[in-house]
Backbone bond lengths (Angstrom), bond angles and torsions (degrees), N, CA, C in turn:
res aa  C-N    CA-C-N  psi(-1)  N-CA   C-N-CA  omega(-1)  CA-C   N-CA-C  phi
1 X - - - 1.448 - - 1.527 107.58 -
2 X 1.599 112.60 121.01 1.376 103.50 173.96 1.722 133.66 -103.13
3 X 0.922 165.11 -126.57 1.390 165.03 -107.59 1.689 86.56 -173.37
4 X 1.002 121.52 -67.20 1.563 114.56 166.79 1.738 132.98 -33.07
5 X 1.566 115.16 -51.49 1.130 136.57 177.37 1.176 107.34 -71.05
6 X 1.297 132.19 -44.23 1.030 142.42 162.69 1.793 141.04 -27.29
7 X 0.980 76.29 -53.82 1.807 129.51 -176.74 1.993 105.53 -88.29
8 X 1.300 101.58 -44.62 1.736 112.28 175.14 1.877 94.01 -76.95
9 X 1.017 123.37 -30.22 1.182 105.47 -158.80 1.802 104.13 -103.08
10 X 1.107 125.40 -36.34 1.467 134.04 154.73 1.510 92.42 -44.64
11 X 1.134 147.73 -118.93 1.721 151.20 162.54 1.563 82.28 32.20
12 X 1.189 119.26 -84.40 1.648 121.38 -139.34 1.507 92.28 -70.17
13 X 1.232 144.77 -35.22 1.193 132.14 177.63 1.303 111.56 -97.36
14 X 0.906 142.41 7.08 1.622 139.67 118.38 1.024 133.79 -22.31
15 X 1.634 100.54 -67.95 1.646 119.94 178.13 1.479 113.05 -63.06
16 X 2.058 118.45 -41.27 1.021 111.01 -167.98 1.669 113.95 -73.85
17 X 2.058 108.33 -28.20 1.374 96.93 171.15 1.602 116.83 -49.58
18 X 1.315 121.52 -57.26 1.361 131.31 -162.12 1.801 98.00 -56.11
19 X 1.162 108.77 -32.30 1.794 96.24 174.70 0.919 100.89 -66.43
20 X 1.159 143.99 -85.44 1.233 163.42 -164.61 1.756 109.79 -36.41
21 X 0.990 109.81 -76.99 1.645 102.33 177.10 1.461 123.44 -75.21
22 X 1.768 119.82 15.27 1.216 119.11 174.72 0.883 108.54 -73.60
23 X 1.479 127.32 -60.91 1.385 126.32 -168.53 1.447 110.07 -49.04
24 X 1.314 137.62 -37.08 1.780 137.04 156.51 0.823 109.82 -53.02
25 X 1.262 157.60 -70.68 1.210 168.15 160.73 1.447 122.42 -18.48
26 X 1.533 107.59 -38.60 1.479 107.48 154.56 1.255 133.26 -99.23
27 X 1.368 115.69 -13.60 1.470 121.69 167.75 1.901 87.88 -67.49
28 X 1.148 144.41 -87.23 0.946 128.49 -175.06 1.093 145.23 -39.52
29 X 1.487 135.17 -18.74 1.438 136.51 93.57 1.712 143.71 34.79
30 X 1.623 72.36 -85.17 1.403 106.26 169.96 1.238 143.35 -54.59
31 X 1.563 97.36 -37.66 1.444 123.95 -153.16 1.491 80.16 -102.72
32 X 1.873 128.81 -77.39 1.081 133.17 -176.36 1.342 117.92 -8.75
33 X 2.020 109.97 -65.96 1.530 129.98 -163.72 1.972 85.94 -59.01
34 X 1.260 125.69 -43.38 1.515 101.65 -154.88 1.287 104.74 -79.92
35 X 1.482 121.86 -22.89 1.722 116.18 -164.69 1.706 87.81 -88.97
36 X 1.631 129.48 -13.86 1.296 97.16 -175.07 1.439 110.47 -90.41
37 X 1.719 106.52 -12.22 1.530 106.45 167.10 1.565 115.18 -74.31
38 X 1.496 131.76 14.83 1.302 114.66 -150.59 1.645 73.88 -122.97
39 X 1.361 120.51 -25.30 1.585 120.17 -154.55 1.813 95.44 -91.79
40 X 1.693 96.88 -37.08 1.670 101.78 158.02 1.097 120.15 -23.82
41 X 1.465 121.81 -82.46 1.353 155.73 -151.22 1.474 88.00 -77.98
42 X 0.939 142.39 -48.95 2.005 137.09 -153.43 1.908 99.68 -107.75
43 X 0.991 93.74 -3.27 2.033 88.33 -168.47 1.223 124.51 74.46
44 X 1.259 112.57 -16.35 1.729 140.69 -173.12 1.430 123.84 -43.69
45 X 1.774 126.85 62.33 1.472 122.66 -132.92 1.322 88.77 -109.39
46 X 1.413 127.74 80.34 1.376 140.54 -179.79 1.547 106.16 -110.28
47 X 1.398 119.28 131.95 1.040 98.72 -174.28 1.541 103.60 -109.36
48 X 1.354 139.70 -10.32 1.091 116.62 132.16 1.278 176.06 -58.13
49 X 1.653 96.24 16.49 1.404 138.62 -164.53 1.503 88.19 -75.62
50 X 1.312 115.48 -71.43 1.695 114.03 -169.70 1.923 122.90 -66.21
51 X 1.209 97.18 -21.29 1.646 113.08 -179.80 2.037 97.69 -56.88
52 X 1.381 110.77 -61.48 1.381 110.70 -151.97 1.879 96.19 -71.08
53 X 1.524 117.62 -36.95 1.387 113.15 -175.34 1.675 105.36 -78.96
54 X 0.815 142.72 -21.94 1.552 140.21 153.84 1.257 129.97 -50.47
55 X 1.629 107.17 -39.29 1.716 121.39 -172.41 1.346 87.38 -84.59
56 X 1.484 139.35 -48.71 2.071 129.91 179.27 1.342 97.48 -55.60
57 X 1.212 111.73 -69.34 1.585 117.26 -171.20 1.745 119.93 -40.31
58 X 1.015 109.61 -42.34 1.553 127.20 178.91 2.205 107.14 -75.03
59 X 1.524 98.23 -47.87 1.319 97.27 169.37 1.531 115.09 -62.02
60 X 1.371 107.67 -49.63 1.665 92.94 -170.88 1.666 103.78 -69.09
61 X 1.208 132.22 -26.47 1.182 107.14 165.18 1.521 144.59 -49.94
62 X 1.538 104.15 -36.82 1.027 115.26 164.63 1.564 130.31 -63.70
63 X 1.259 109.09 -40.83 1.546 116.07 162.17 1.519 120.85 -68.92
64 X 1.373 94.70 -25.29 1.721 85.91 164.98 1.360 125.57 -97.51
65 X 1.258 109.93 -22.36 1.780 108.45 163.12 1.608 113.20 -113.42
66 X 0.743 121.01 41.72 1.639 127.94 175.79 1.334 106.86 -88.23
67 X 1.143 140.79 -63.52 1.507 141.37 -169.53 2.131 94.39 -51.94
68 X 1.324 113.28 -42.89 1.411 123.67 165.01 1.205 117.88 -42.38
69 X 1.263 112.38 -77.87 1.476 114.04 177.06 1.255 119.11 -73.05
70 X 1.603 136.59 -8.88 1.207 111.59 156.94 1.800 129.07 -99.11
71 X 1.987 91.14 17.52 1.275 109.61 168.55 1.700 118.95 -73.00
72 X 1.570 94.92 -26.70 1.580 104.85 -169.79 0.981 106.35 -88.53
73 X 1.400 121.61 -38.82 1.506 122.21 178.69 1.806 114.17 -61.13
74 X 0.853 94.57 -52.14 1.581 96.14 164.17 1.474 142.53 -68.22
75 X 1.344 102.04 -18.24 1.497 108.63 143.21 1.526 126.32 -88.31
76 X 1.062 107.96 2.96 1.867 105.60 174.72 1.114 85.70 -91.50
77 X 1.369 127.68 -73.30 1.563 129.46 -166.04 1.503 104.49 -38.82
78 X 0.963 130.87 -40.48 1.398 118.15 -166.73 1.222 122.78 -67.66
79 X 1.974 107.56 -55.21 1.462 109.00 148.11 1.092 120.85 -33.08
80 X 1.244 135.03 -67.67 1.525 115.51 -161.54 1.250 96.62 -82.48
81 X 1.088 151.80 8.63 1.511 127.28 153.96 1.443 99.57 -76.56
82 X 1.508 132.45 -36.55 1.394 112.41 -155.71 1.568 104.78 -96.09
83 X 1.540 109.45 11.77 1.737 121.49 174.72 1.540 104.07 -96.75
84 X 1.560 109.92 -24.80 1.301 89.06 -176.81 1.697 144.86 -51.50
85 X 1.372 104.67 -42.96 1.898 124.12 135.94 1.795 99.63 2.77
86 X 1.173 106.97 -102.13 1.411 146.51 -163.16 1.866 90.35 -44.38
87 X 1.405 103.36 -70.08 1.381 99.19 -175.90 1.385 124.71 -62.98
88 X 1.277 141.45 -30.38 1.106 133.51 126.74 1.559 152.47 -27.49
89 X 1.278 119.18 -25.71 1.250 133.54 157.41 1.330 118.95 -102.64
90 X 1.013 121.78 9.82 1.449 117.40 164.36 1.875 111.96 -95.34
């Protein structure tokens, strides 16, 4: 295994975290920017105000793209299990 492969394969699980936890990452985001504009606007300096709409927001994502993301994950894994062969003898 050389410095190249190496390097290709760090990259690919890079990229696949950042797929994968974007869509969370911006629903949470998302959600944050509006309740901190809402707490703006009302004075409303609760800090559990944003905790409970993040944890729904973040769940339904997951239930709605979960079969997704643990589609991808399981096709990376597979490749590199079925590269391992190859990467080893080189």
């Amino acid at each position: 295994m050389n410095q190249d492969t190496v390097v290709n394969l760090a990259s690919q699980a890079m990229s696949l975290a950042l797929k994968i936890a974007g869509p969370l990452l911006l629903v949470g985001l998302v959600i944050g920017l509006v309740i901190s504009i809402f707490q703006a606007v009302t004075q409303i300096q609760e800090q559990s105000l944003t905790l409970i709409p993040k944890i729904v927001g973040m769940a339904v994502v997951v239930v709605l793209l979960g079969p997704w993301m643990l589609g991808q994950l399981v096709s990376y894994t597979t490749a590199l299990y079925t590269s391992i062969p190859t990467m080893v003898g080189s």
